[in-house]
GUKOL-954822 format. One record per residue (C-alpha): residue in three letters; x, y, z. Coordinates in steps of 0.5 Angstrom, whole numbers, padded with zeros to 4 digits, always signed. Layout:
! GUKOL-954822
alaXYZ
...
//
This chain:
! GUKOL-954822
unk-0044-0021-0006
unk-0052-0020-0008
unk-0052-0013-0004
unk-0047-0011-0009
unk-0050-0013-0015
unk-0052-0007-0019
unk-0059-0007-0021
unk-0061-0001-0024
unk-0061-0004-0031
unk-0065-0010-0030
unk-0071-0006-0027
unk-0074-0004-0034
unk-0074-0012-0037
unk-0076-0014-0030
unk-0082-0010-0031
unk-0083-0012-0038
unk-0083-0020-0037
unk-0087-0020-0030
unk-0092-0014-0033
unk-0092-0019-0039
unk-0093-0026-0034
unk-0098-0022-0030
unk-0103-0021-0037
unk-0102-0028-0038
unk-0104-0030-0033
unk-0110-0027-0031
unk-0112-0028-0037
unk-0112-0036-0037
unk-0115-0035-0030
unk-0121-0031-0032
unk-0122-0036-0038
unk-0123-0041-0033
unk-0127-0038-0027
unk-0133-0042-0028
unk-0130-0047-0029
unk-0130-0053-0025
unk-0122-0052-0023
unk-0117-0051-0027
unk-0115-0056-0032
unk-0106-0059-0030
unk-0104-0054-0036
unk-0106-0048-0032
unk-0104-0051-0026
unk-0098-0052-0028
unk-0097-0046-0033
unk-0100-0041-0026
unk-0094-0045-0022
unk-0088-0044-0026
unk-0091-0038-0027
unk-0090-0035-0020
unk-0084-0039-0020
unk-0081-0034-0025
unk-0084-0028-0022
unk-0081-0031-0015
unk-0073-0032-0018
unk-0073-0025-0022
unk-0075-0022-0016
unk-0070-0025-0012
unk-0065-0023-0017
unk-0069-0015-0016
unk-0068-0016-0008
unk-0076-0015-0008
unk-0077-0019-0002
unk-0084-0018-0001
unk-0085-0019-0008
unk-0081-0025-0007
unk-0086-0028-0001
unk-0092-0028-0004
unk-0090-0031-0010
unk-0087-0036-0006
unk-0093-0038-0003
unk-0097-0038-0008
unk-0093-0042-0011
unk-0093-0047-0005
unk-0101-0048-0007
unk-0101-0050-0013
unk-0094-0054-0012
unk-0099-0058-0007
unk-0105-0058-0012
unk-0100-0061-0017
unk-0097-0067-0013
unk-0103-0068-0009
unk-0110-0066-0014
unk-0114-0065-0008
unk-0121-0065-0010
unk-0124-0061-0004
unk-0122-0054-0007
unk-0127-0049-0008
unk-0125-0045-0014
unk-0128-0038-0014
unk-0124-0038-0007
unk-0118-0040-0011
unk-0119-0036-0017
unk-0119-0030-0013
unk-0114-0031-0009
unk-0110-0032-0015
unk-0113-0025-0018
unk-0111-0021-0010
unk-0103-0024-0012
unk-0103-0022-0018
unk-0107-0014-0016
unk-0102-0014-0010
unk-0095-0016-0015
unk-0099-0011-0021
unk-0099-0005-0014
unk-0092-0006-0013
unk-0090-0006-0020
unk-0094+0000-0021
unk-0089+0004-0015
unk-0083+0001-0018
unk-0084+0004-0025
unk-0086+0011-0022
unk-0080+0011-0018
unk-0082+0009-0011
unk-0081+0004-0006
unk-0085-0003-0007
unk-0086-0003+0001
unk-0093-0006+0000
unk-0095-0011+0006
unk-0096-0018+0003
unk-0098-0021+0010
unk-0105-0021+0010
unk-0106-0024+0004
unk-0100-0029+0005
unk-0104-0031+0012
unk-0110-0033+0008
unk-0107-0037+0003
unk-0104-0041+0009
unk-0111-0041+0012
unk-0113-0044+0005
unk-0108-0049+0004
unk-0108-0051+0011
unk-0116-0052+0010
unk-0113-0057+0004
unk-0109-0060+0007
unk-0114-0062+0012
unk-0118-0065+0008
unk-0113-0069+0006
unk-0111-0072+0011
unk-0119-0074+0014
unk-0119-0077+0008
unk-0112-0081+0009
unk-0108-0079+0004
unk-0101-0078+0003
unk-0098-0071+0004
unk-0091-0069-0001
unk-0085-0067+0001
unk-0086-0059+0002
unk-0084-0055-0004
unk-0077-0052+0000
unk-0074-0045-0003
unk-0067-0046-0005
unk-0062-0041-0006
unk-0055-0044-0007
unk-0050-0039-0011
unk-0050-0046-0016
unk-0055-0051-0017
unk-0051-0056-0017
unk-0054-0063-0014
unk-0051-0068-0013
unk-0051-0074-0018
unk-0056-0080-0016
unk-0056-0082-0023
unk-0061-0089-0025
unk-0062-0093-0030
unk-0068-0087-0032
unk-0062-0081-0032
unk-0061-0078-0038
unk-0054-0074-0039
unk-0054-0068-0043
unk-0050-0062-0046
unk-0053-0056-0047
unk-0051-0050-0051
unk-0054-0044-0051
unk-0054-0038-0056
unk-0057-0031-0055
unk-0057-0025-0061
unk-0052-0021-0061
unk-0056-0015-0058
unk-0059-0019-0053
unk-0059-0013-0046
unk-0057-0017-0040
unk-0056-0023-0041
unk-0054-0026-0035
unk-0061-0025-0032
unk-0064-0030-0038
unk-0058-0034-0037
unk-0060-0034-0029
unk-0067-0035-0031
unk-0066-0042-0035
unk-0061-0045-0030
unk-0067-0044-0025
unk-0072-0047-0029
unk-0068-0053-0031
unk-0068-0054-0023
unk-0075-0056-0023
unk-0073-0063-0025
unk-0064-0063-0025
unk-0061-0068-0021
unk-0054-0066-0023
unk-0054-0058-0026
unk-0047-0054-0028
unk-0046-0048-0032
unk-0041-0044-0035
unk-0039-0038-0033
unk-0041-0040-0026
unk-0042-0033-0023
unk-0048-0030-0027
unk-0050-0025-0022
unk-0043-0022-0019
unk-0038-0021-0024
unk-0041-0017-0030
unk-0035-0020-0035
unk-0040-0026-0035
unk-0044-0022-0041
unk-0039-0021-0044
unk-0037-0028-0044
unk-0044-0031-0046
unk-0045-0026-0052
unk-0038-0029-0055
unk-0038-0037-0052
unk-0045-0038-0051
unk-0048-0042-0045
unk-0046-0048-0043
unk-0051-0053-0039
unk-0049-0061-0036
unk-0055-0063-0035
unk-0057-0070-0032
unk-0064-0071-0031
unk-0069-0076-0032
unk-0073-0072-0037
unk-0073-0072-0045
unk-0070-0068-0051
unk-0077-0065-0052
unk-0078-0063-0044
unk-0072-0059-0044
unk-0074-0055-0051
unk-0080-0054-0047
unk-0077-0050-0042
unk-0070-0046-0047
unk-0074-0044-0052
unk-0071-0038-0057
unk-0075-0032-0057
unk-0073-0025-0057
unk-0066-0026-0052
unk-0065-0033-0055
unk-0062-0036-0062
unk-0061-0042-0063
unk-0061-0047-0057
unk-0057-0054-0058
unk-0058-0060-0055
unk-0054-0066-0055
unk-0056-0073-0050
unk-0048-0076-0049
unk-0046-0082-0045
unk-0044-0082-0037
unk-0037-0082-0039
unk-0038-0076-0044
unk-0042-0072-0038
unk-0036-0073-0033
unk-0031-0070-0039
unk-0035-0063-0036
unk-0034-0057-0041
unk-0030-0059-0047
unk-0036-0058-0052
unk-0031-0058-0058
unk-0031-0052-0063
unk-0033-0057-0069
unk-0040-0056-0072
unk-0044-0061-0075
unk-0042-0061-0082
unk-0048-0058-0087
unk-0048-0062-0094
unk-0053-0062-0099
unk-0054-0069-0102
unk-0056-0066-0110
unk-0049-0064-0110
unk-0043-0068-0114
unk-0041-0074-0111
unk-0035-0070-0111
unk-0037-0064-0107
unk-0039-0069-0102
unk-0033-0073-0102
unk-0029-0067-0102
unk-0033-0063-0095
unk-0033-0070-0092
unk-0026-0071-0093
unk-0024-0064-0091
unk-0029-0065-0084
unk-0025-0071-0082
unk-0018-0068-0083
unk-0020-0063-0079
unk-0022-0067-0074
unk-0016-0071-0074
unk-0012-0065-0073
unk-0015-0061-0068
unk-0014-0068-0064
unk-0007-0068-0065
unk-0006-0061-0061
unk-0010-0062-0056
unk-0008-0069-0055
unk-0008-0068-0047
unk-0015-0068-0047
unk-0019-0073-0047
unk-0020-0077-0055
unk-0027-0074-0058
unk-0029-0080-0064
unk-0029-0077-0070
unk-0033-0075-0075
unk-0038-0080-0078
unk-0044-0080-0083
unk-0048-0080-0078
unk-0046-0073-0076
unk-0048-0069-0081
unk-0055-0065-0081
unk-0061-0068-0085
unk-0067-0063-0086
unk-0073-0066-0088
unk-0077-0063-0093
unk-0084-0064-0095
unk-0087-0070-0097
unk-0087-0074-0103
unk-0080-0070-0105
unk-0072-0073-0103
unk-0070-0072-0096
unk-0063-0068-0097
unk-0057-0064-0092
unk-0058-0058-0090
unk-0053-0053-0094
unk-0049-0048-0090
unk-0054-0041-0090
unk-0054-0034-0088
unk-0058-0034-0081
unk-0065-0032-0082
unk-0066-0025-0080
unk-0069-0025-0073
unk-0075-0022-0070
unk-0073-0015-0067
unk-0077-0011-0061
unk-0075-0004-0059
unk-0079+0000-0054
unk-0081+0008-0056
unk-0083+0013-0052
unk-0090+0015-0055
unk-0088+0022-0055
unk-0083+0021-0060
unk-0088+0017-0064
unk-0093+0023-0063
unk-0087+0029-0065
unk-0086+0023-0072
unk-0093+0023-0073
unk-0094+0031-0073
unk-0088+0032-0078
unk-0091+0027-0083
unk-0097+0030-0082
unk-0093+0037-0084
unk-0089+0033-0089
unk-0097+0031-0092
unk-0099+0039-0091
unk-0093+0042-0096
unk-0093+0036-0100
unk-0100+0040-0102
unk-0097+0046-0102
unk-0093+0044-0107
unk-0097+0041-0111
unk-0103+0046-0111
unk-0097+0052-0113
unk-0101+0057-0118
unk-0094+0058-0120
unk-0095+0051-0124
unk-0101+0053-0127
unk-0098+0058-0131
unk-0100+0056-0139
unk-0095+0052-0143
unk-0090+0049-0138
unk-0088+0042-0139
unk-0089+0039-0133
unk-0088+0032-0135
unk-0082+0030-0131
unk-0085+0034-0125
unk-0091+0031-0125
unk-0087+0024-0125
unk-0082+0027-0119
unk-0089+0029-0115
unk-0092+0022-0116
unk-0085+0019-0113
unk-0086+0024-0108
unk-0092+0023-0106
unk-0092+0015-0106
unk-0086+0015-0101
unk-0090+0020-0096
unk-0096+0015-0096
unk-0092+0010-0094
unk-0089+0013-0088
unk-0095+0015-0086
unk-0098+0007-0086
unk-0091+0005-0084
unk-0092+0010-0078
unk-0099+0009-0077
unk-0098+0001-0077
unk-0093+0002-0071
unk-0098+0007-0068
unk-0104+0001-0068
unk-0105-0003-0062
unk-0111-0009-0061
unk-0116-0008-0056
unk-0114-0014-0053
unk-0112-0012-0046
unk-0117-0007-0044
unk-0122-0013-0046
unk-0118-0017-0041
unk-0119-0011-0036
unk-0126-0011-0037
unk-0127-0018-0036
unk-0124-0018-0029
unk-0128-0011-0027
unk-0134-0017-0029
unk-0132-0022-0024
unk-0130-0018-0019
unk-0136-0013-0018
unk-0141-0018-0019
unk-0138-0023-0014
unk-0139-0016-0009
unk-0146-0015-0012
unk-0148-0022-0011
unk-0150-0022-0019
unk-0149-0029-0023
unk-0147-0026-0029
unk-0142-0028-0035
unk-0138-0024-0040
unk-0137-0024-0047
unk-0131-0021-0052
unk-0133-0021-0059
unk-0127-0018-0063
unk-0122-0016-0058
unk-0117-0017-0063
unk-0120-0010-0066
unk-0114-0005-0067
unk-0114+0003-0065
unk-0109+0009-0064
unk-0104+0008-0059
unk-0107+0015-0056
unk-0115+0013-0058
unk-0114+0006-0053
unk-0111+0010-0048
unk-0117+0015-0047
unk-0122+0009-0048
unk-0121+0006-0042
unk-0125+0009-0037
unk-0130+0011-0041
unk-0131+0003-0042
unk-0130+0001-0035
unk-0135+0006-0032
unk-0140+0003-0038
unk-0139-0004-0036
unk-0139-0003-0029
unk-0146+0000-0030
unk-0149-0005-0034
unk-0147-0010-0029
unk-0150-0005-0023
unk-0156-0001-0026
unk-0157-0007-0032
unk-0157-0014-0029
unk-0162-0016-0024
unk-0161-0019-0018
unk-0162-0027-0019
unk-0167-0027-0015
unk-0171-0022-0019
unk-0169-0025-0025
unk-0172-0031-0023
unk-0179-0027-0021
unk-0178-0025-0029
unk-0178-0031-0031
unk-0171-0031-0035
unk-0167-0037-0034
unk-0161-0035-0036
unk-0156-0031-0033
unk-0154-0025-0034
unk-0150-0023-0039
unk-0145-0017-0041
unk-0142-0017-0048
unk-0136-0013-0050
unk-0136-0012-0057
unk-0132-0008-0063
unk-0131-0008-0070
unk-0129-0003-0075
unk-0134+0000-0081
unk-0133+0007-0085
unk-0126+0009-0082
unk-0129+0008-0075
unk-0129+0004-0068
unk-0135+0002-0066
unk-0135-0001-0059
unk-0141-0004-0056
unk-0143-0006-0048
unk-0149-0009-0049
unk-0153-0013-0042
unk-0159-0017-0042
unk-0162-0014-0036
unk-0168-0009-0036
unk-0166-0004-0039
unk-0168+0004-0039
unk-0174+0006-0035
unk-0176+0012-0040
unk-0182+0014-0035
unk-0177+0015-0029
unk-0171+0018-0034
unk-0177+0023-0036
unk-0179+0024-0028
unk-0172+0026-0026
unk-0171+0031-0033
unk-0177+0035-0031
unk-0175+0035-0023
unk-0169+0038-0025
unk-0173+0043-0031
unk-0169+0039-0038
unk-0176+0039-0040
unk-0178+0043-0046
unk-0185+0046-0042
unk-0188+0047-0050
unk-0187+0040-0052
unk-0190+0033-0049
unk-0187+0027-0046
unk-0189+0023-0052
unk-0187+0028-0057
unk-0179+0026-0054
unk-0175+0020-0059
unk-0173+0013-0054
unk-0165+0016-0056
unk-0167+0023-0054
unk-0169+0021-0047
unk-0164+0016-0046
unk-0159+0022-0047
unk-0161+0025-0041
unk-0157+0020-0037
unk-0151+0022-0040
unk-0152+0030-0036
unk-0148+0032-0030
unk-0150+0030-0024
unk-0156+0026-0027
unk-0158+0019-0025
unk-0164+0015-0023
unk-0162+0011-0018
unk-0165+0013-0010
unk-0159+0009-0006
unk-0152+0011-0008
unk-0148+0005-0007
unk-0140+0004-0008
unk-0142+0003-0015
unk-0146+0008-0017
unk-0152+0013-0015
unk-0149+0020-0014
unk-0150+0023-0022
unk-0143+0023-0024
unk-0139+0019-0030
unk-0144+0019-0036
unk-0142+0026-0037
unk-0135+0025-0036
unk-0136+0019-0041
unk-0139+0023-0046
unk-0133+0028-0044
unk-0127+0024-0046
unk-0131+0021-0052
unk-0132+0027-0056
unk-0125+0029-0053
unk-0123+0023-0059
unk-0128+0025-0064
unk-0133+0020-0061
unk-0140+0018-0060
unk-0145+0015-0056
unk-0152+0012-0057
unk-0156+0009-0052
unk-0160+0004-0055
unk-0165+0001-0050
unk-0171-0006-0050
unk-0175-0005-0044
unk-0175-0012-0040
unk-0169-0014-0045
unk-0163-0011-0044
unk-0159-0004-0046
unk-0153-0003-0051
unk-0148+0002-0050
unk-0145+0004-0057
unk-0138+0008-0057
unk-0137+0010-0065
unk-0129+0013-0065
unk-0124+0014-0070
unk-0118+0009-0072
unk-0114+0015-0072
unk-0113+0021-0070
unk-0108+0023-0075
unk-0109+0023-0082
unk-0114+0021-0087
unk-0116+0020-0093
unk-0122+0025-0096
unk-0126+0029-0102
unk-0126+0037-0102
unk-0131+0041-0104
unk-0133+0048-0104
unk-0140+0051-0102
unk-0140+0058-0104
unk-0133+0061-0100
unk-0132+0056-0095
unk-0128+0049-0096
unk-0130+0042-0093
unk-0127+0035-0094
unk-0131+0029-0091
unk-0128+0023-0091
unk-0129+0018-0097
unk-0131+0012-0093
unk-0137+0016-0092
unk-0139+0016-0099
unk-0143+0013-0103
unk-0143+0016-0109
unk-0143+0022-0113
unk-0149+0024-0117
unk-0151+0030-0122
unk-0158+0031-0122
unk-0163+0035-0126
unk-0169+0039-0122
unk-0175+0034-0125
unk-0171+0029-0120
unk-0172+0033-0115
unk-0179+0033-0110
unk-0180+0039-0106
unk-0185+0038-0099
unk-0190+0044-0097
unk-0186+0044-0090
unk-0180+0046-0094
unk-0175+0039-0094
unk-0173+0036-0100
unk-0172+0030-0103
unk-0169+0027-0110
unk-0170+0021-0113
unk-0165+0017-0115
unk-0166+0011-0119
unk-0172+0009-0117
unk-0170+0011-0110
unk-0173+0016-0105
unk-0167+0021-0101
unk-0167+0027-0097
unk-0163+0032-0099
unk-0159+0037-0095
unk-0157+0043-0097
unk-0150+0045-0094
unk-0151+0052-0095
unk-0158+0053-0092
unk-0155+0049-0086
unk-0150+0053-0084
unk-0153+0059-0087
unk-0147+0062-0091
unk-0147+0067-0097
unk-0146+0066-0105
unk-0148+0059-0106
unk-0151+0057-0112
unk-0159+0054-0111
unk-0159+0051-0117
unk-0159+0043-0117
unk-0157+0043-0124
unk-0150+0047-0122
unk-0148+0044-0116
unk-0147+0035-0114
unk-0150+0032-0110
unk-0146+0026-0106
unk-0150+0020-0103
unk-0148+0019-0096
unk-0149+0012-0092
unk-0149+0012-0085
unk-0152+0007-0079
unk-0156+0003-0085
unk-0159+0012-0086
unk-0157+0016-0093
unk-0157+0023-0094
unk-0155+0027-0100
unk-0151+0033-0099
unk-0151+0039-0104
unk-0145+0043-0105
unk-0143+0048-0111
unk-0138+0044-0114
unk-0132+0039-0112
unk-0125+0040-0112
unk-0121+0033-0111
unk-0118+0027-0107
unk-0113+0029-0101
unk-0110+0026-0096
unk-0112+0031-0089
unk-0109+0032-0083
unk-0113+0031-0078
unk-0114+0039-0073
unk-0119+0039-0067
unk-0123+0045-0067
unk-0120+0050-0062
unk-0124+0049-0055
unk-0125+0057-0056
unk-0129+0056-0061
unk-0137+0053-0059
unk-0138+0046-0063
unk-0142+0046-0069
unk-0146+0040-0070
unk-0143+0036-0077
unk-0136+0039-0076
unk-0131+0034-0073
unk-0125+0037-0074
unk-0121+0042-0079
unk-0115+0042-0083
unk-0110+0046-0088
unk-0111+0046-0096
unk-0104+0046-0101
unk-0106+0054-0101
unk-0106+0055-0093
unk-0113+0056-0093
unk-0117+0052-0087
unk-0123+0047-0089
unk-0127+0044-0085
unk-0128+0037-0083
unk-0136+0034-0084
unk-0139+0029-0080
unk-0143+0025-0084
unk-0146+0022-0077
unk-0148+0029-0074
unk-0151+0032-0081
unk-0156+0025-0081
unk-0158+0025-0074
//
């Protein structure tokens, strides 16, 4: 029957379970690679997690899939019956990452449509080797080997009952939420879970895979489970667990002659009283449940008898300490935990409508038609704030939707860490400081390699090898740490290593070879952040051998590309003999913003409040006029360059005089500037344009956007104005 089973619509949720078993997973490995060996926790969460992978597999007909999850789980089967003590760990901890690489392949072709025909010999031939090397060394010390970890696949599990006096008999009855897709499949999933320990299992429906009529039936009877096993109550809720597919699970231990009854489970719920009521009402629904027994009996009395109810049935929740315990009133069910998956480009066009709704908002509220003297515009202006309450709304709910943690592109790099520097020989250790950190869903995506490449020079070009380490007289090991954390509206993201940092003579040599060198300006005269800069230009590198790594000049600049593609940043920062820290500075978002318009002259700009200190009115005697033409003003008591935006940008008609414009005090990177502009126009939400790539980019301008009265302003960054 397995060949006629139709599994085109399991193929997403396969994907998405196993994609989340394999994130899981390499995870705990990661956490764990230095450790001695893995802790029996691990053990056995790696075991029953390709144990998982190994039946849905099965179920998808992906026979390679199938294979090495099935033998890796013979390893670690052997290592939890036998705790032998001769395993290597890095051996195995790689071993566990090539499964985990090969499965990720695979999947990786099924959801571009192609076939899983990856060839899984070579690495299920090793994990032989390795567990024969085991197994050896057990037998030499004269140990016990256990049974062999057998792979059965009955259309049933059912065994055979060898009830003991240890046995327990259980019925089990599951019920899933009414919007559950495939339930079968999580049907079939629990049954083979349950196996593990089963000595006796049936279920009901029988046939979950073959007969499609088997969901229908779950989703109005629910699931039915005989279980008997020599396990607790506890054991069982912690393989049936409710989550997103699961609702409620009842577990009920019976005797053996109730198990041997079969499916009869009874339709009578247990009763639900609340003891603070009369001690009429609960008379009243305790008389009421018992007839109902009594008569639900009598038409079914060739069946075998059910006791009745009795005050021991009903269910008593606990309350807090200190206060009486009473039962449990009937209640509406708690609402439940709902996931949907969205395509991003769905998110994209939703975004950019709100985007336009922000626009026309606006365009409404800045009408000069309102501005005609003597309208009554009260009830307007209260229909307007309405308005404009329901828009920002819309716009946090869809950017909460729209923001992701950091978390797995650290865990990524975290396995880049471990394996380039087993390759490289390098004893090197590695560090997530605020990886719950959350970003757009686009920014996260274009991030990744610009990261990975980082990361990966840290470990190649920064950290020494241990030899050389040692010869410098650093005890400790090699260290890259991935950090993130949010300030003024921004992302920042560092990479930093404790190697030996940047060479600034050897980075010099090779700008002036490739003729980068200024010819009227002297080495000395060039800042460490200007010369560091230089690595980040095409085809520039200073390292004399290419390697698999590095050496061939190319992946800084596309680095810096994908960056400032975002409205990102990059700051080098360097300690020779100490180590190097790579700094990403990029937007939360992409999208909107929260910013002050001002007007210089006829040109509009808006700056993003965050950036903003404060705003300052100031008079001409505070200000102090250097010969080489800066200016600097003096606000209470402290000293502050001054930025006129007019003579940056060299426009026209804008006011000179101090005392008819605003200064607004900017702090950035522990630096403050004030920037003079003509005058201010108010607070607005902004969306978010790039600059048109045919336009040369213009230092301090991150971006554009559309005013209510359809003009164009332009998008200060503070960043670029200071630097």
């Amino acid at each position: 029957m397995a060949e006629e089973f139709n599994v085109e619509g399991m193929l997403d949720m396969y994907l998405f379970e196993n994609g989340q078993l394999l994130e899981q997973l390499q995870e705990t490995v990661l956490e764990q690679k230095d450790a001695d060996s893995f802790d029996e926790d691990t053990i056995n969460e790696i075991f029953r997690t390709m144990h998982t992978i190994k039946g849905s597999s099965g179920i998808m007909m992906f026979d390679n899939v199938t294979a090495i999850s099935h033998k890796l789980e013979d390893v670690f089967y052997y290592i939890r019956e036998s705790h032998p003590q001769n395993i290597v760990h890095e051996t195995l901890v790689e071993h566990v990452l090539q499964v985990v690489d090969f499965i990720t392949g695979e999947m990786d072709k099924i959801q571009d449509g192609s076939p899983a025909d990856g060839d899984p010999s070579a690495i299920i031939a090793e994990l032989d080797n390795f567990l024969n090397e085991i197994k050896n060394g057990a037998v030499k010390e004269g140990k016990e080997l256990p049974k062999a970890n057998v792979s059965e696949e009955p259309k049933h599990f059912y065994i055979a009952p060898v009830a003991n006096s240890a046995s327990h008999f259980y019925k089990i009855y599951i019920t899933f939420y009414q919007d559950t897709e495939m339930a079968n499949v999580h049907a079939y999933k629990t049954v083979y879970a349950l196996k593990e320990f089963a000595e006796d299992l049936l279920y009901e429906p029988e046939d979950l895979i073959s007969d499609d009529s088997s969901i229908s039936t779950l989703m109005e009877d629910g699931f039915h489970i005989l279980l008997q096993a020599q396990c607790t109550e506890a054991d069982i809720r912690n393989v049936i667990k409710t989550g997103y597919d699961i609702e409620k699970v009842d577990i009920y231990e019976c005797k053996a002659e109730e198990f041997l009854q079969g499916f009869d489970f009874g339709d009578q719920p247990a009763q639900q009283i609340d003891l603070e009521s009369s001690a009429e009402e609960i008379e009243a629904k305790v008389q009421a449940a018992q007839e109902g027994g009594e008569q639900k009996a009598a038409e079914s009395a060739d069946k075998p008898e059910k006791p009745k109810m009795a005050p021991g049935d009903f269910v008593i929740q606990s309350k807090s300490p200190g206060k009486p315990k009473k039962l449990a009133k009937d209640k509406p069910k708690g609402e439940k935990a709902a996931f949907i998956s969205v395509n991003v480009q769905k998110m994209d066009q939703l975004m950019d409508l709100i985007g336009e709704l922000v626009i026309s908002e606006s365009v409404v509220l800045q009408n000069p038609d309102l501005k005609v003297p003597g309208l009554n515009l009260a009830n307007f202006n209260k229909a307007a704030s309405q308005m404009a309450k329901i828009a920002t709304d819309l716009q946090n709910v869809i950017m909460s939707m729209r923001m992701v943690p950091l978390t797995n592109i650290f865990q990524k790099m975290n396995r880049l860490v471990f394996d380039v520097s087993r390759k490289l020989g390098k004893d090197v250790e590695f560090e997530m400081v605020g990886e719950h950190t959350e970003v757009d869903k686009n920014i996260s995506e274009k991030i990744s390699d610009p990261l990975m490449h980082l990361v990966r020079n840290s470990v190649d070009h920064g950290i020494e090898p241990n030899e050389e380490r040692a010869a410098a007289g650093k005890k400790e090991k090699g260290k890259v740490t991935l950090s993130a954390k949010t300030e003024a509206g921004k992302v920042w993201i560092t990479v930093t290593d404790n190697g030996t940092g940047l060479n600034r003579e050897k980075i010099l040599a090779k700008a002036r070879k490739q003729g980068l060198l200024d010819p009227d300006r002297s080495d000395a005269s060039y800042e460490d952040k200007e010369v560091y800069q230089f690595i980040t230009l095409p085809g520039f590198s200073t390292n004399e051998q290419v390697t698999e790594y590095s050496g061939r000049g190319v992946g800084m600049d596309v680095v810096v590309q994908n960056i400032q593609s975002i409205g990102g940043t990059l700051e080098i920062e360097s300690t020779p003999g100490e180590g190097s820290s790579m700094i990403l500075k990029i937007p939360l978002t992409l999208a909107i913003i929260d910013g002050i318009v001002m007007e210089t002259g006829t040109t509009s700009f808006v700056v993003e409040t965050g950036f903003i200190k404060q705003f300052v009115r100031v008079t001409k005697d505070m200000m102090i006029h250097e010969p080489t033409g800066e200016e600097y003003v003096m606000i209470r008591d402290e000293c502050y360059p001054v930025l006129r935006i007019g003579d940056w940008y060299g426009l026209e008609d804008y006011r000179s005089d101090v005392e008819e414009g605003m200064m607004l005090l900017f702090e950035v990177e522990g630096k403050t500037i004030c920037l003079f502009v003509d005058k201010l126009i108010g607070k607005q939400e902004i969306v978010v344009k790039p600059i048109p790539s045919y336009i040369k980019k213009v230092k301090g301008i991150s971006g554009c956007t559309q005013l209510g009265d359809g003009s164009i302003a332009l998008i200060l960054d503070p960043a670029g104005l200071i630097d």
